[in-house]
C-alpha positions in Angstrom: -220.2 -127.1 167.1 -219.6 -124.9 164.2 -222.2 -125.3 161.7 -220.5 -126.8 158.1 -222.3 -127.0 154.6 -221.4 -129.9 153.2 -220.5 -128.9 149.6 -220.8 -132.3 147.2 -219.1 -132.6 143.2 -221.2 -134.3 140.6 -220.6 -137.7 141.9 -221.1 -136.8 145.4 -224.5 -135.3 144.1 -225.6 -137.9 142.2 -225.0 -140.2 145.5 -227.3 -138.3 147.8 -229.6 -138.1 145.3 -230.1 -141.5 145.0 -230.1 -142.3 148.3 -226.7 -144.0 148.4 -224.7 -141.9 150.7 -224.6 -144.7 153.3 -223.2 -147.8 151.0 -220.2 -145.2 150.7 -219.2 -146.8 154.0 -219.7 -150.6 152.5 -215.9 -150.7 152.8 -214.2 -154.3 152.7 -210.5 -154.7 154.6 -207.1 -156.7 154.8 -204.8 -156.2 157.2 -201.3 -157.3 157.3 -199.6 -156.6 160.7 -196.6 -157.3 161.6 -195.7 -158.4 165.7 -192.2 -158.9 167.3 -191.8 -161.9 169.7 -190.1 -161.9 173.0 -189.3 -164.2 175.4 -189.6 -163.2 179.2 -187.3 -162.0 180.6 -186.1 -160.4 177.1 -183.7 -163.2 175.7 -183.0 -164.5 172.2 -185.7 -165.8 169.8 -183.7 -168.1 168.2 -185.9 -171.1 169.6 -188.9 -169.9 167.8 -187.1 -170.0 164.2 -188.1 -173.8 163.8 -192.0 -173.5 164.9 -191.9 -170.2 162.6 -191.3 -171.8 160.0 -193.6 -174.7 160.5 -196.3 -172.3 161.2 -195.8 -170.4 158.0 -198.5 -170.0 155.4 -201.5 -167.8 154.5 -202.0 -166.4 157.7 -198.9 -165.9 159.3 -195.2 -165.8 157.9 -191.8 -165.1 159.5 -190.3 -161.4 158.6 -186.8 -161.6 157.0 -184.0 -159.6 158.8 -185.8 -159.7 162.0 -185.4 -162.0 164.3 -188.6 -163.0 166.0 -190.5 -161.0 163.8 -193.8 -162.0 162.3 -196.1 -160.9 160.0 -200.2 -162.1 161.0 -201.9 -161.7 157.6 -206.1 -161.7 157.2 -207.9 -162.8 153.7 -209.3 -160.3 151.8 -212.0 -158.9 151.4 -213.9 -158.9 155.0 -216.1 -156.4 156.5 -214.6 -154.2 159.5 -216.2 -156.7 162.0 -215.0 -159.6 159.9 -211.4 -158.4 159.1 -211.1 -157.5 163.0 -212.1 -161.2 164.6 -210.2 -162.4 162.1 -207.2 -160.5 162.8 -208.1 -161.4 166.6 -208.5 -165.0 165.9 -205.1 -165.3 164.4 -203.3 -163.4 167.4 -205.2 -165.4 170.1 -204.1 -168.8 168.1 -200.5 -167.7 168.0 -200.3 -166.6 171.2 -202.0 -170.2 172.3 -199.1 -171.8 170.4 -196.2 -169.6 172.3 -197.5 -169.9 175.9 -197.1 -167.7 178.8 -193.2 -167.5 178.2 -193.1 -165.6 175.2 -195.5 -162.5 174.3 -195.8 -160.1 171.3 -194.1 -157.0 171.6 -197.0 -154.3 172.0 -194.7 -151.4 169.9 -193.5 -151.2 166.2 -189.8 -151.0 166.1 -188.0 -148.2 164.2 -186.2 -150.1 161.1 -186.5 -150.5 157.6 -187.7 -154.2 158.0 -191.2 -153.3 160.3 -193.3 -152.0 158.0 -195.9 -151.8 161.0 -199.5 -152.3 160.2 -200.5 -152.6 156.4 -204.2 -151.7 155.8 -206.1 -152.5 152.7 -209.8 -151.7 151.7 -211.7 -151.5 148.3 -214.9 -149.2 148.0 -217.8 -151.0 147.1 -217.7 -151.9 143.4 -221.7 -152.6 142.7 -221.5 -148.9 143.7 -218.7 -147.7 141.0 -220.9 -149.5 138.7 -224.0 -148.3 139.2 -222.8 -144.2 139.0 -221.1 -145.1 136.0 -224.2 -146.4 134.1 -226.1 -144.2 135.5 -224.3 -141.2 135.5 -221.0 -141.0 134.4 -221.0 -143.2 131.0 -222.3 -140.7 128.6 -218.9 -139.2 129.3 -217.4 -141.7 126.8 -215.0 -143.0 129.3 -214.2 -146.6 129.8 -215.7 -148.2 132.9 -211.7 -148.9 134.2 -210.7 -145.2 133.8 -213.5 -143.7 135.3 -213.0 -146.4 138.3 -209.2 -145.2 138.1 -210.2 -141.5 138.4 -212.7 -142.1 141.4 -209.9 -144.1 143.7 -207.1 -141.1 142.9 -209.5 -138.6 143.6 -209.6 -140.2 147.2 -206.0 -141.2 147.8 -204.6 -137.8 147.0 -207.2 -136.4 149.4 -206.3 -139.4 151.9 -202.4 -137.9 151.4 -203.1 -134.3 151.7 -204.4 -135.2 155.3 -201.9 -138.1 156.4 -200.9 -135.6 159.2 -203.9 -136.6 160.9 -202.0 -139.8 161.7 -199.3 -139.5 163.5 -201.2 -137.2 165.9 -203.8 -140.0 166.4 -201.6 -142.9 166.0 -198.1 -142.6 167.3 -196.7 -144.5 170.0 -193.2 -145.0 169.2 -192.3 -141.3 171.3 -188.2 -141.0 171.1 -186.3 -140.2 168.4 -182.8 -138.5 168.1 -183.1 -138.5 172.2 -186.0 -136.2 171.9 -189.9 -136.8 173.0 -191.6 -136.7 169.9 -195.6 -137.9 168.4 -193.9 -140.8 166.2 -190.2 -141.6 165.7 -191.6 -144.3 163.5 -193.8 -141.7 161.2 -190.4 -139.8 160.6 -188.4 -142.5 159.5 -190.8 -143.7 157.5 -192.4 -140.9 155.7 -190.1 -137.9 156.9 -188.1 -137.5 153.8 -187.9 -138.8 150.3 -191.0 -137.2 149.1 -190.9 -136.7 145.5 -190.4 -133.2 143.9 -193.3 -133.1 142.0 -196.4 -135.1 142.4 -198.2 -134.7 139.0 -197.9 -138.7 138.7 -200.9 -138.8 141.2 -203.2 -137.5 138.6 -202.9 -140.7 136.4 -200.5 -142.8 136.1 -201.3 -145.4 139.1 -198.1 -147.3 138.3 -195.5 -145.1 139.3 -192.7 -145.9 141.7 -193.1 -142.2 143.2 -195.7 -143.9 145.2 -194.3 -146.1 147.3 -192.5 -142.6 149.0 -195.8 -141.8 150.4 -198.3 -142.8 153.0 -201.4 -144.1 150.7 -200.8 -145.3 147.1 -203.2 -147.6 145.0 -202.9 -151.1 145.2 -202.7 -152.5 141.8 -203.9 -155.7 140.5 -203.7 -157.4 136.9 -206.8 -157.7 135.2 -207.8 -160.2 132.4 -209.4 -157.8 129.8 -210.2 -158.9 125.6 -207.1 -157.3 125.1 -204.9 -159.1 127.3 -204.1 -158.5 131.5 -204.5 -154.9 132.1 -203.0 -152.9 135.2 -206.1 -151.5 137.5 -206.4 -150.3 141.2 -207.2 -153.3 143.2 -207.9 -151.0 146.2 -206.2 -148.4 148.5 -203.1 -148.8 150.8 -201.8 -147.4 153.8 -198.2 -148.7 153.7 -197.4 -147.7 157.6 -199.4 -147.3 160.4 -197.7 -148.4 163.8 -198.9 -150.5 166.5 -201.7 -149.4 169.2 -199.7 -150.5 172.0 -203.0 -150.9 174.3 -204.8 -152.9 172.1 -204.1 -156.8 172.4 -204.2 -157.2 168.5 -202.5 -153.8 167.8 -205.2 -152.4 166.4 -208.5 -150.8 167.0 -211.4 -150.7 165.4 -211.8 -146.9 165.5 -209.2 -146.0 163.4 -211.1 -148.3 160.3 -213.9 -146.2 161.3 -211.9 -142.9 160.5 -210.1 -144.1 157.3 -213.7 -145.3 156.2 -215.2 -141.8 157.1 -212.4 -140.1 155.3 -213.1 -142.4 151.9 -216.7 -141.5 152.1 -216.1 -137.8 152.3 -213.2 -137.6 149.7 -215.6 -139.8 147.5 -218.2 -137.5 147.9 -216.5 -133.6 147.6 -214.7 -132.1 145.8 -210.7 -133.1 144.8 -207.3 -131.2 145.1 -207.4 -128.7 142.3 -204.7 -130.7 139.6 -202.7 -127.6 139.1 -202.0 -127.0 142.6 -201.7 -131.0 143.4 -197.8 -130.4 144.2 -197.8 -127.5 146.1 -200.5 -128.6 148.6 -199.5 -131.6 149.0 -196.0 -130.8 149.9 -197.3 -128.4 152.3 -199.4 -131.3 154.2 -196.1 -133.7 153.9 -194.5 -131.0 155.9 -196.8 -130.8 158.2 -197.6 -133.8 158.7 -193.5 -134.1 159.9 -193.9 -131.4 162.1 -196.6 -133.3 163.7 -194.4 -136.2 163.8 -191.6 -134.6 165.5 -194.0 -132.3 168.1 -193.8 -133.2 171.6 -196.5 -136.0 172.2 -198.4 -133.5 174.9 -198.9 -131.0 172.4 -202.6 -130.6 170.6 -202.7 -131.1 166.9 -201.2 -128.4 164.5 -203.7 -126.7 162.6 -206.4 -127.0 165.8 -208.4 -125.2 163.4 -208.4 -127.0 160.3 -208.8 -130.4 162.2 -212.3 -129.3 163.9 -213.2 -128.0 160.8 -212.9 -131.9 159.1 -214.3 -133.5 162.1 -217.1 -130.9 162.5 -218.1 -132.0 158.5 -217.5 -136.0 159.1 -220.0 -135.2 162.0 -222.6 -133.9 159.8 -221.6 -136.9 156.8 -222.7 -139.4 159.3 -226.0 -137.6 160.6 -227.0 -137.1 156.8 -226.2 -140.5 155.3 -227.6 -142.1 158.1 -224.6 -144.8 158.5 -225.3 -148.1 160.1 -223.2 -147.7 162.9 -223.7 -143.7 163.5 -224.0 -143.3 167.1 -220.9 -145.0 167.2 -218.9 -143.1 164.7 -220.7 -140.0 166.2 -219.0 -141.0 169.7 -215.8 -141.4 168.1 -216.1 -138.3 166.8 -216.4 -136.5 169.9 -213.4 -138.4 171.4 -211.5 -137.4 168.2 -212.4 -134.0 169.0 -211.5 -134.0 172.4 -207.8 -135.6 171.6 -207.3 -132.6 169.1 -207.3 -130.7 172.0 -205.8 -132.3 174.5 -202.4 -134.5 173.5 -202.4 -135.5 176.5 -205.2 -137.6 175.7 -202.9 -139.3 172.3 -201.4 -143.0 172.5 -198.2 -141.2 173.4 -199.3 -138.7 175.8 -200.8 -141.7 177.3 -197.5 -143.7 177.0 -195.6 -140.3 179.0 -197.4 -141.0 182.0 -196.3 -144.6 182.6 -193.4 -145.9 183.6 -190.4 -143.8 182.1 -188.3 -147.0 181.3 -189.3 -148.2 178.2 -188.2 -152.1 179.2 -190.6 -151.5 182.1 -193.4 -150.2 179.8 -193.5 -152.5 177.5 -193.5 -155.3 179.8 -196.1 -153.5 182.0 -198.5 -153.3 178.1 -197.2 -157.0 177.1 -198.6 -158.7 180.2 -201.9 -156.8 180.1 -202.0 -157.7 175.9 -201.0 -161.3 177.5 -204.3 -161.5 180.0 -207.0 -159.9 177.7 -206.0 -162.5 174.9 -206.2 -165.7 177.7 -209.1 -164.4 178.9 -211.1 -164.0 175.5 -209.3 -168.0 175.1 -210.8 -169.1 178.3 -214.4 -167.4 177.6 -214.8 -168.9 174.3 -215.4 -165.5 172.8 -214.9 -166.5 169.3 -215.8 -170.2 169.3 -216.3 -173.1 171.3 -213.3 -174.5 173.1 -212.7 -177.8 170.8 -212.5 -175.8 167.8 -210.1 -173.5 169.0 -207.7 -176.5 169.9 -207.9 -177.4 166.5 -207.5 -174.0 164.9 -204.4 -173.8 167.2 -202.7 -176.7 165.6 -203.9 -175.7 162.2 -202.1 -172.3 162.0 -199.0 -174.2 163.9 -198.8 -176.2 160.8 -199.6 -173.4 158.7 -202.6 -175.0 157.1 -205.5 -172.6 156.2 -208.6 -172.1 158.9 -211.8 -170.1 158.7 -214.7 -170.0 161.3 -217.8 -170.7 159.7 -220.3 -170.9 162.9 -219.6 -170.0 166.2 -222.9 -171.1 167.4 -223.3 -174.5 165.2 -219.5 -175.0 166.5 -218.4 -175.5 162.7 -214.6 -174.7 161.0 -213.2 -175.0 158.1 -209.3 -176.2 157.4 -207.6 -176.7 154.5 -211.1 -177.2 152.9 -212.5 -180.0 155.4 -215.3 -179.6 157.3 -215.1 -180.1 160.9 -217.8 -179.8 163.5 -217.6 -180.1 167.8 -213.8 -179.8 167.0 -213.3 -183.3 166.1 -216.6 -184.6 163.5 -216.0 -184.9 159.6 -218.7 -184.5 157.3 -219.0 -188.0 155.8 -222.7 -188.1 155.1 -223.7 -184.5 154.9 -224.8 -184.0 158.4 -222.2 -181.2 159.3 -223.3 -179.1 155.8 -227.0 -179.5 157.5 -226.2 -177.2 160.1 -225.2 -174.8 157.5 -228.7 -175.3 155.8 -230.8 -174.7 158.9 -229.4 -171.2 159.5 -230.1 -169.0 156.6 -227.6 -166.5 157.1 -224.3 -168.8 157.1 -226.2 -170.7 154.1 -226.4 -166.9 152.4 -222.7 -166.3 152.9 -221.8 -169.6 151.7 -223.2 -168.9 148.6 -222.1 -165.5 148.5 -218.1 -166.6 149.3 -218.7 -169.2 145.8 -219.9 -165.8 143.7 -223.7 -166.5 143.7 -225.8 -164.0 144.1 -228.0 -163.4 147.2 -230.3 -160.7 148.3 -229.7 -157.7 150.1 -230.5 -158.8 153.9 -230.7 -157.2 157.6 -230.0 -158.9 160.9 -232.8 -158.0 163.9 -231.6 -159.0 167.2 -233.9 -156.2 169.2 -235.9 -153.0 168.6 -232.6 -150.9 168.6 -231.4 -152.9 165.8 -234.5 -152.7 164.0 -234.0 -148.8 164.6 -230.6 -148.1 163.3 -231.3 -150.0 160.1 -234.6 -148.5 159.5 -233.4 -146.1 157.0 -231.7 -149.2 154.9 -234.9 -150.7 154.4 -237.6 -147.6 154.9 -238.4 -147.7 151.4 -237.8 -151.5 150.2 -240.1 -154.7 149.1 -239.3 -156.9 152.1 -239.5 -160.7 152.9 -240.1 -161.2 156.6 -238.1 -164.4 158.0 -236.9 -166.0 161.4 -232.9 -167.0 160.9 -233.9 -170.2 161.7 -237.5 -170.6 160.6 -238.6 -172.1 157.2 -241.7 -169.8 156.9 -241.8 -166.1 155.7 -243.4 -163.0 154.8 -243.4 -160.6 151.9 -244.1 -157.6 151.1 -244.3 -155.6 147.6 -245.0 -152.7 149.2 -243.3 -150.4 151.7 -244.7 -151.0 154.7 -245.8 -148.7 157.8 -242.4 -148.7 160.3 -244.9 -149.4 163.3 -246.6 -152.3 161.1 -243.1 -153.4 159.6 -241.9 -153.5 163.5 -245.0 -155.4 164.5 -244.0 -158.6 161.9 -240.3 -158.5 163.3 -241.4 -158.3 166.6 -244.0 -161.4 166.3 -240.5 -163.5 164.0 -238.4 -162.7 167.7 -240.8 -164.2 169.2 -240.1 -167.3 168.0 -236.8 -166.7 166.7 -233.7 -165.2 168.0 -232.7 -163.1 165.3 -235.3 -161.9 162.5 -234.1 -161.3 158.8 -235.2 -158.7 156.7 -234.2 -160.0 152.5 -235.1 -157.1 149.8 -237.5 -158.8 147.7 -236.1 -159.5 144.0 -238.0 -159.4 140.7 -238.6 -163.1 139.3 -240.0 -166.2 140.6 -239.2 -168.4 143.0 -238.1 -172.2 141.8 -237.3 -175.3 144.0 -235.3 -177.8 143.0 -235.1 -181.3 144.4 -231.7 -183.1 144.1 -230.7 -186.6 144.3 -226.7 -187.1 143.8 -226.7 -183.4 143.0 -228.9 -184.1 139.8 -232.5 -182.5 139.7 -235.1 -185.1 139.9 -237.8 -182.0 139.6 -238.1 -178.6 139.1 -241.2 -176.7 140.2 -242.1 -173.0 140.6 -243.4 -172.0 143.7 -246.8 -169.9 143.4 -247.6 -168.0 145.6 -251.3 -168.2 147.4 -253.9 -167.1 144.9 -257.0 -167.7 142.8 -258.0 -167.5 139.4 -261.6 -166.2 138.2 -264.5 -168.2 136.1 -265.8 -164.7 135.0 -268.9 -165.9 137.2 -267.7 -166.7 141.1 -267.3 -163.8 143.5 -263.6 -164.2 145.4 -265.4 -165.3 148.1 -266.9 -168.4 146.5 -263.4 -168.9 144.8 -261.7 -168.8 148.1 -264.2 -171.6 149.5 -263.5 -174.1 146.7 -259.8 -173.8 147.0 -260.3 -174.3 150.4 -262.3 -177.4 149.9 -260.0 -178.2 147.0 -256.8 -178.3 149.5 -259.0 -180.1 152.4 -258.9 -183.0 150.0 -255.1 -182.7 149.2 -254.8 -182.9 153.1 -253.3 -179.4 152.5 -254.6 -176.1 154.4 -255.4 -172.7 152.8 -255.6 -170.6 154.9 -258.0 -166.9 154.9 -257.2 -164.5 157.6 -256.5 -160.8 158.3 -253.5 -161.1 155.9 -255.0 -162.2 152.6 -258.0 -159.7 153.6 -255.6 -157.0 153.2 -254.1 -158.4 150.1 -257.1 -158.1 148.3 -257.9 -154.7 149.6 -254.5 -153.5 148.4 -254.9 -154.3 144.9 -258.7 -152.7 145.1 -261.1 -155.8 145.4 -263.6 -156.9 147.7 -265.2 -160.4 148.6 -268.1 -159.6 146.9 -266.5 -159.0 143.6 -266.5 -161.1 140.5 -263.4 -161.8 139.2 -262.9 -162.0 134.9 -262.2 -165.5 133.5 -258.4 -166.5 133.8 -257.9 -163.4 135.7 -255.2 -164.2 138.6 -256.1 -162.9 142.2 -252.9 -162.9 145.0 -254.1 -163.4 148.6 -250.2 -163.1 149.5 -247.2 -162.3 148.3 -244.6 -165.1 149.6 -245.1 -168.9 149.0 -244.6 -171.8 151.7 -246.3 -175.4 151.9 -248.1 -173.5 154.8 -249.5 -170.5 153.2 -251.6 -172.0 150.2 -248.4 -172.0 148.1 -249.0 -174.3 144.6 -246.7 -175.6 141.5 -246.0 -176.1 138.7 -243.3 -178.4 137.0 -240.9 -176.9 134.7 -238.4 -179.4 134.5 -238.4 -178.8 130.6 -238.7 -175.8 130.7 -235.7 -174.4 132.4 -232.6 -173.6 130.3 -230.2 -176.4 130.3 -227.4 -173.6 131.7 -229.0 -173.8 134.9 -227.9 -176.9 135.9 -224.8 -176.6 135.9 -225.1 -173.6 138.7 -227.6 -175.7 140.7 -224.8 -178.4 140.5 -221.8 -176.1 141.6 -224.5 -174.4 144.3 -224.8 -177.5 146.0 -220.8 -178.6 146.0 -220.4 -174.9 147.6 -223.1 -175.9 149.9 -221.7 -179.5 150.5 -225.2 -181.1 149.4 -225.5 -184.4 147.9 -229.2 -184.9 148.1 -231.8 -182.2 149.4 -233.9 -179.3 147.8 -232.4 -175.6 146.6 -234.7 -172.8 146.2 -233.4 -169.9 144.1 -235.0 -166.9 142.0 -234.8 -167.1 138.4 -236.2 -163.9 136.6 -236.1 -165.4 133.1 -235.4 -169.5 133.3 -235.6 -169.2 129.0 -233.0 -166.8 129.4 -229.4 -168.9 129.1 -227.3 -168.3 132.2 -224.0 -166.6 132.6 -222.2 -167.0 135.5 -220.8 -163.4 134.9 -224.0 -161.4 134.3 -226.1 -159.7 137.4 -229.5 -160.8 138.6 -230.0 -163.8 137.0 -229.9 -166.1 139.6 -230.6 -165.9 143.5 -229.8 -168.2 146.0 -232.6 -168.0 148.9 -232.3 -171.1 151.0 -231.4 -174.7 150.7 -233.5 -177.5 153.2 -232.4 -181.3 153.8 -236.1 -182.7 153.1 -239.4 -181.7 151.4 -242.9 -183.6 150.9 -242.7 -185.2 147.9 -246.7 -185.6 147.8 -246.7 -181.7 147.3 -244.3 -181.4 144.4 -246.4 -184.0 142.5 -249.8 -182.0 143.2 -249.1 -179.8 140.3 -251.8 -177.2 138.6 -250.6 -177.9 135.1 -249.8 -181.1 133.0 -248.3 -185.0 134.6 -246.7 -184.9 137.9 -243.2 -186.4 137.1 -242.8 -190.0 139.1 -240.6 -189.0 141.6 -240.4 -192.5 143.2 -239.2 -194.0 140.4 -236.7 -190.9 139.0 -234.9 -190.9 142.6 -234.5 -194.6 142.5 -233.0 -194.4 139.8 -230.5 -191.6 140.4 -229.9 -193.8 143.8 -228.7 -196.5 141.9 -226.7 -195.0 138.8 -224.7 -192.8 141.6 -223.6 -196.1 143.0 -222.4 -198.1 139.8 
């Protein structure tokens, strides 16, 4: 492979130099895709109009103009993995509702009214943030202008290489009685370009835009001055069907539209006063790659290797999560730039010649994958698929929320096994006990939680290395109440050696960046806090006389008489080496000694009550925390840097959501180091009763 320097701008610069060339990828998607139904043999589809529109709603609505037609629709704004099962979720459930007599047409049709596949994605805005303040603020530009600035940059980059598409892409291989890439690329974006295409350099409202292939999608913003006009995201108005694919789509062609964003993100842009002239010169070609026969190699062999060879050496550098995949997709791209034969419609040329024939012969293999991924549960257990069917039949709204605690979500209810309601809270426990659907919860209500990492096996553990090489880490089993933390980086042999030791026990290990601030639990009765403690974490305090050894023994003895443990081992050893002490030494009066870093009722953890202390602002999060979370009664732990500090729901790191549990000893929330216990007994009789009345 030709070797490529990759030549970064200021932003780019500033990216790698911070370390932040991989969350370039952190790209969230919506797709809108629109299907053709058939009946078999190919009949009318007048029959469907009535179950059509029952079925319409969020996810799925009929297409004017064309009968049959249907347009499958995912929320915004889902990961690639996300956006995908949900896209395949909504296909299977449709194609459940239609039976075996009618199937979804595998091809895009040529015509005004099928727009094809409509593909969304936003970059990730903590990251336009971040270069702002950091970098780009001193420029004296408004945070919305430069966010303006960065998306153009990378949509008239995206359109200067929109030929890349129809070479990759088209399926759709007669038009005008000739074999051609994509019939449906030249009617859609053949002609009508706009003579001069200055309007890309600013003004993100023009109606030049809907001519091309990728144009900003624009949102209304609520501003002090009133509802502004910003870019929402980027969209690819076209893109037709993958006629092997069962949903239409593949994931591989997120992966290049993600690897293109990153690199147009990161380089340099078109040069403004040669914006028209280059890019009418890649609209042409990217018609005469359109109209080439579909066996041909790419045009511009040259200039295509010479992209793919740098997107080769983006991934290797930034160190993307998924890199040996996008690496092997790479090479595959490579080897289709040579060889059209190896394209969607080279592959389409060497089937059947009768295009009835063909599509029948792709419909009924589209037809099998999608019963067998039915039958095999793939996304969910069996019950909750039945009922999923039905919902999107009546067009209600659905979501997934655990495939393994067998748990849905429609029209806001939650339903477990397929058939259980969540009358007293039992369904939202399963939620509790896993803390990564608990996380996402939150997250999905706009709390805050902290950065995690899921580690199934070693390979795992060594793709995301990098992520996490040099982060403060918690330690914690998915579905294990104990942790540990760390406030150091640690060794990757020693870090591997706690994840391996959470598998163990646990089938999936989660590594949380630790976040400054302390930890509080709060215990709710009726969704009011009965008590508010801060959790601290194992430790001792000097006497100015006591060596930490002697300190350690009557905190021992201290918690043998709470019927507590506090436990000494290798661990706290080490803690106390790390911040330069050893047994022997005598530690000042008041001075505070950590033997660990994390806090459980295990690990020596202690408390003290701040139920006066907290600002009042707080509650009102805890309150809305636990609707999200469907709790009534139960404790909440969550990091509060500053609980004197008034809350805004609006402002960053203020408030972290870590975990939420159905029960807690009570006996250990009143063993507190400072001041009364508060009579718990009597406060959650209390609430108990005054919720009834």
């Amino acid at each position: 492979m030709e070797a490529v320097g990759m030549q970064f701008d200021d932003l780019g610069t500033w990216l790698q130099k911070n370390q932040l060339l991989a969350a370039t990828a952190n790209l969230r998607w919506q797709i809108l895709l629109q299907r053709q139904l058939e009946k078999q043999p190919l009949q009318s589809t007048e029959d469907l109009g009535e179950f059509l529109a029952q079925a319409k709603g969020e996810n799925l609505q009929p297409v004017e103009k064309i009968d049959g037609g249907v347009l499958l629709k995912t929320p915004g704004w889902l990961s690639k993995r996300g956006v995908l099962q949900r896209l395949k979720l909504t296909t299977l459930l449709l194609q459940k509702n239609l039976g075996s007599q009618v199937f979804l047409n595998p091809f895009s049709t040529v015509s005004q009214f099928d727009q094809g596949i409509k593909l969304r994605w936003q970059l990730p805005e903590f990251l336009l943030q971040q270069s702002y303040q950091e970098k780009f603020k001193s420029l004296r530009l408004d945070y919305l202008t430069y966010r303006a600035q960065v998306y153009l940059k990378i949509i008239q980059q995206l359109n200067n290489h929109a030929w890349l598409l129809p070479y990759l892409t088209g399926s759709t291989s007669v038009a005008d009685g000739k074999m051609v890439k994509s019939s449906f690329w030249l009617y859609h974006f053949a002609q009508g370009w706009p003579a001069d295409f200055q309007f890309m350099l600013q003004n993100f409202t023009d109606q030049h835009w809907q001519d091309i292939p990728f144009r900003p999608l624009i949102v209304e913003l609520k501003v002090k001055n009133g509802p502004r006009k910003v870019i929402g995201g980027i969209e690819l108005q076209s893109l037709e069907l993958d006629p092997f694919n069962p949903i239409g789509i593949t994931g591989a062609i997120l992966d290049l539209l993600q690897l293109l964003t990153a690199y147009f993100w990161l380089t340099p842009g078109l040069v403004n006063d040669q914006l028209t002239l280059q890019l009418k010169q890649s609209f042409q070609r990217t018609s005469q790659q359109a109209a080439a026969n579909p066996f041909a190699a790419i045009i511009e062999t040259k200039t295509a290797l010479k992209l793919l060879n740098q997107l080769t050496e983006l991934i290797k550098m930034a160190k993307f999560t998924t890199a040996d995949q996008l690496l092997a997709e790479c090479q595959t791209w490579r080897q289709m730039f040579k060889d059209g034969t190896q394209t969607k419609s080279g592959r389409l040329l060497r089937l059947s010649s009768k295009t009835e024939a063909k599509t029948w012969q792709l419909a009924q293999k589209s037809l099998g994958k999608l019963t067998a991924s039915w039958q095999q549960r793939e996304l969910v257990d069996g019950n909750s698929l039945e009922v999923l069917a039905a919902a999107l039949a009546e067009g209600k709204s659905y979501q997934i929320l655990s495939a393994t605690e067998h748990l849905i979500r429609i029209e806001g209810q939650l339903i477990g096994d397929g058939f259980l309601v969540d009358t007293a809270g039992n369904l939202t426990q399963r939620c509790w006990h896993d803390r990564m659907l608990a996380s996402q919860l939150a997250a999905s209500a706009g709390f805050q939680v902290p950065m995690q990492w899921q580690i199934k096996n070693q390979a795992d553990f060594e793709r995301l290395y990098p992520q996490f090489a040099d982060l403060a880490l918690a330690i914690k089993g998915r579905y294990q109440r104990s942790a540990l933390a760390f406030r150091l980086p640690l060794r990757k042999e020693l870090l591997w050696s706690f994840v391996k030791k959470i598998l163990q026990q646990d089938r999936t290990c989660l590594l949380q960046q630790l976040q400054a601030g302390s930890c509080y639990r709060f215990l709710l009765v009726a969704q009011k806090p009965i008590t508010i403690v801060e959790r601290l974490p194992q430790q001792i305090v000097g006497d100015g006389r006591s060596t930490l050894e002697q300190l350690i023994e009557r905190k021992q003895l201290l918690f043998k008489q709470q019927q507590r443990t506090f436990p000494f081992a290798k661990l706290q050893q080490q803690t106390i080496r790390d911040q330069g002490y050893q047994l022997t030494d005598i530690l000042p009066r008041g001075a505070q000694l950590l033997l660990r870093y994390d806090s459980s009722s295990q690990t020596g953890e202690e408390y003290l009550e701040v139920s006066r202390e907290v600002d009042r602002s707080y509650l009102a999060a805890i309150k809305r925390l636990a609707v999200t979370l469907g709790m009534k009664s139960g404790v909440l732990d969550v990091i509060i840097p500053n609980i004197y500090r008034p809350f805004k729901p609006q402002a960053a790191d203020q408030f972290y959501f870590l975990s939420a549990h159905q029960t807690v000893d009570l006996s250990l929330l009143q063993q507190v180091k400072l001041g009364p216990a508060r009579p718990l007994g009597k406060l959650i009789l209390e609430q108990l009763f005054a919720s009834k009345k």
